[in-house]
Residue, then its C-alpha position, 0 to 999 in steps of 0.5 A: x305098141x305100134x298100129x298096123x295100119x289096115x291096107x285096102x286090099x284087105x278092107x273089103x274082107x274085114x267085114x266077112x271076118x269079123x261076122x265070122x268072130x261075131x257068129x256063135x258055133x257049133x264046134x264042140x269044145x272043152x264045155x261039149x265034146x273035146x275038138x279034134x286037136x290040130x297040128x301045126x303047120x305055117x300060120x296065116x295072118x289075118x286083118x285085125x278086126x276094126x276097132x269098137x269106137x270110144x262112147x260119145x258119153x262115158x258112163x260113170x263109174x264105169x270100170x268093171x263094175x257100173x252103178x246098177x251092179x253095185x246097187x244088186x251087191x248092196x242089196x244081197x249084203x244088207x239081205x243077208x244073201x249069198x254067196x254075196x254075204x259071206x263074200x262081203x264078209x272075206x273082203x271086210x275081214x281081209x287087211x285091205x278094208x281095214x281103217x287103219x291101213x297106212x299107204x306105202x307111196x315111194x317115188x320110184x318103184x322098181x320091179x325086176x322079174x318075178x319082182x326082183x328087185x321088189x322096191x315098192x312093188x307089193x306095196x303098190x300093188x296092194x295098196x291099189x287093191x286097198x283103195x278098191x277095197x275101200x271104196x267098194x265097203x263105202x258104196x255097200x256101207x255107206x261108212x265115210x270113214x271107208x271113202x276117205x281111207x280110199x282117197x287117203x291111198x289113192x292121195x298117198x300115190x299121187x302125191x309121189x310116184x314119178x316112173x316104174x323101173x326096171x324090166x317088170x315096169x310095164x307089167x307092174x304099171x298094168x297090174x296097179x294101173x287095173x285096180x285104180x281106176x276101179x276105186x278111182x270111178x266108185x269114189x269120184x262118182x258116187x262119193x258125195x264128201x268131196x276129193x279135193x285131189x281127184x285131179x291129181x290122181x288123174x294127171x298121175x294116171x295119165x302121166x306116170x301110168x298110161x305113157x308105159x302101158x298104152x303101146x303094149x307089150x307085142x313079144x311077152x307072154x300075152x298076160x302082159x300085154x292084156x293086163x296092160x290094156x285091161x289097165x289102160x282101157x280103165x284109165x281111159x275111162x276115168x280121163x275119158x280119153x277117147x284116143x286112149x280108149x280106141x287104141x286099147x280096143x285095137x290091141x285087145x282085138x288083136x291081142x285075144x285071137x293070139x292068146x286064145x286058139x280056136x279051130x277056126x284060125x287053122x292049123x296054127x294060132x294067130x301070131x301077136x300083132x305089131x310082132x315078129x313072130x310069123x312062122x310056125x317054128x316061131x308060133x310053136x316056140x311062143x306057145x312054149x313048145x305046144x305043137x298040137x291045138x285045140x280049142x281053147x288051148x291058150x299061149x300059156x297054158x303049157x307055161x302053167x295055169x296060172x299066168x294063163x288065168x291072169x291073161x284070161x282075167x284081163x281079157x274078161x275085165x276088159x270086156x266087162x269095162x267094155x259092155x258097160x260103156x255101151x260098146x260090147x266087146x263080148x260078142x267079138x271073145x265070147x266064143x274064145x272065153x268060153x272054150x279057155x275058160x272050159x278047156x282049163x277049167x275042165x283039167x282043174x276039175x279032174x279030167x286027165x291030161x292028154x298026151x298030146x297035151x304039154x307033154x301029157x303034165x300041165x302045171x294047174x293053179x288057174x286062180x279065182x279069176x272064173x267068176x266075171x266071165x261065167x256071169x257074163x257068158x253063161x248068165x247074161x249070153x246064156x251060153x252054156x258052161x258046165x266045167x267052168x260053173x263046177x269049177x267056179x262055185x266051189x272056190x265061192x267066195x272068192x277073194x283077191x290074189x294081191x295083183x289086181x283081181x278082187x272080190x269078184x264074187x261079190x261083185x259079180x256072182x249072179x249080177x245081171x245087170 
């Protein structure tokens, strides 16, 4: 994606709106009582927030899970604690964690819409979920045999994958490039029987992925250029490549004011920066005909919950990388994740649906993807969650959709640190 660039007129407010972003309200919303829906009129573009610079250290391994939370899981598994037990268990019985699994590298992995053409990607996909997979069973077990299977799929890749093809490569690069990292950080930084080809790994990363992903996706549904830069934030950290870092905490700065409406925007959501959608026609058409907003209300969610969950996964996993680096985004989404996460979560469990709302039906399905950002809003913020907490205890444990979320049950039901 192209940067805009910041004029000076609009320096001197920059700072009031970012205090605005950063202050907690008071607003009722879908955890609460419902806020009054707006109706749409002509937007208004707003400076983007600066974005939060690249840590002068990296903090490994670092990419939605850190150290200290690997050693809080490692020790509810070996005492048989739950939910983290029984989440141990799904994950060791599914078909990623087996030791048998044989990797599916191809040099050309062509993804169409909806993956047609599927050439290579669900074997992509899924083996980056493997390689997490394996190196989560090694760091809770201790079992060699789990590290070398990571590395054995990770090696697979990178000894052959060349470029992404068709018009789903960005996205395909976005849901594969999440998961690598992830087993890549666990592996190099905690694995003390040696990676001969991490540099390798690296320079596909850097070469074959980063190059489709780190310039975002302005005019797709905003799960796409999320999942971009959850992926390119994680890749980032692996190479630690401050540029890279910075320039996907600009996108995602700008990205979730435009994939999550709150009350305080105005009449309308905030169009996707670096694009060309600025009229209210125009905003209405791209929040696929909803013309009524209330907080929480996301791009997508009258497409159907479960691109919406997938958008809403992305921007937690992001923040998730983000605080473990030392450099918090959540103080600048809380406010957004809480009311988005609420607002779905609330019709999943039961609430009707208003009229005003996608025409009174809306297509549910949001997904295993609650589970990080309850942790994070509710356990470590304290922020209260009522709908989301109903909702995410009783899909426990949950496991993994086969794109790139996984486990997060286990890796973060009741983690603080």
């Amino acid at each position: 994606m192209r940067l805009k660039t910041l004029v000076p007129a609009l320096a001197a407010t920059l700072a009031a709106a970012l205090a605005v972003t950063l202050a907690p309200t008071a607003s009722a919303g879908p955890e609460q009582a419902a806020a009054a829906p707006a109706q749409a009129a002509a937007p208004a573009r707003a400076a983007a927030p600066a974005p939060v610079a690249a840590p002068a250290a990296f903090t490994h391994p670092g990419v939605v899970v850190s150290r200290p939370q690997l050693d809080f899981v490692r020790t509810k598994v070996q005492a048989g604690a739950q939910p983290w037990k029984s989440a141990y268990d799904q994950m060791m019985a599914s078909s990623y964690a087996s030791l048998t699994r044989a990797p599916k590298p191809r040099a050309i992995v062509e993804c169409g819409s909806s993956s047609n053409p599927n050439h290579g990607c669900t074997d992509e996909r899924q083996d980056a979920v493997a390689a997490y997979t394996q190196a989560l069973a090694w760091y809770i077990t201790r079992d060699d045999r789990h590290a070398r299977k990571a590395i054995e799929i990770m090696d697979a890749w990178s000894a052959v994958i060349q470029d992404h093809t068709n018009s789903n490569a960005p996205l395909q690069t976005g849901w594969a490039g999440s998961s690598w990292p992830r087993a890549a950080e666990i592996i190099k930084h905690t694995y003390t029987g040696g990676w001969a080809n991490s540099g390798r790994f690296a320079t596909m990363l850097r070469t074959v992925y980063l190059p489709e992903i780190i310039n975002g996706a302005a005019t797709k549904n905003g799960n796409w250029e999320l999942i971009m830069t959850e992926a390119a934030l994680g890749i980032a950290v692996h190479l630690e490549d401050r540029a890279a870092y910075d320039k996907a905490v600009k996108t995602y700065l700008g990205r979730v004011p435009a994939y999550v409406y709150l009350t305080t925007d105005g009449a309308t959501p905030k169009p996707p920066p670096n694009s060309s959608i600025d009229t209210r026609d125009e905003i209405v058409k791209y929040w696929q005909g909803q013309s009524t907003f209330a907080d929480g209300l996301s791009q997508e969610t009258c497409r159907d919950f479960g691109h919406t969950g997938w958008g809403l996964a992305a921007a937690v996993h992001t923040a998730e990388t983000s605080r473990i680096q030392g450099a918090d985004l959540y103080p600048q989404v809380a406010e957004r994740l809480r009311h988005a996460l609420g607002f779905h979560t609330k019709y999943e469990n039961g609430t009707a649906v208003p009229s005003w709302l996608c025409g009174g039906t809306v297509k549910k399905g949001l997904g295993s993807v609650t589970e990080m950002g309850y942790n994070a809003l509710n356990g470590r913020m304290g922020i209260g969650m009522t709908n989301t907490g109903i909702y995410t205890e009783a899909r426990r444990p949950s496991g993994t959709d086969n794109y790139f979320v996984s486990w997060e049950t286990l890796t973060h039901a009741g983690n603080p640190n």
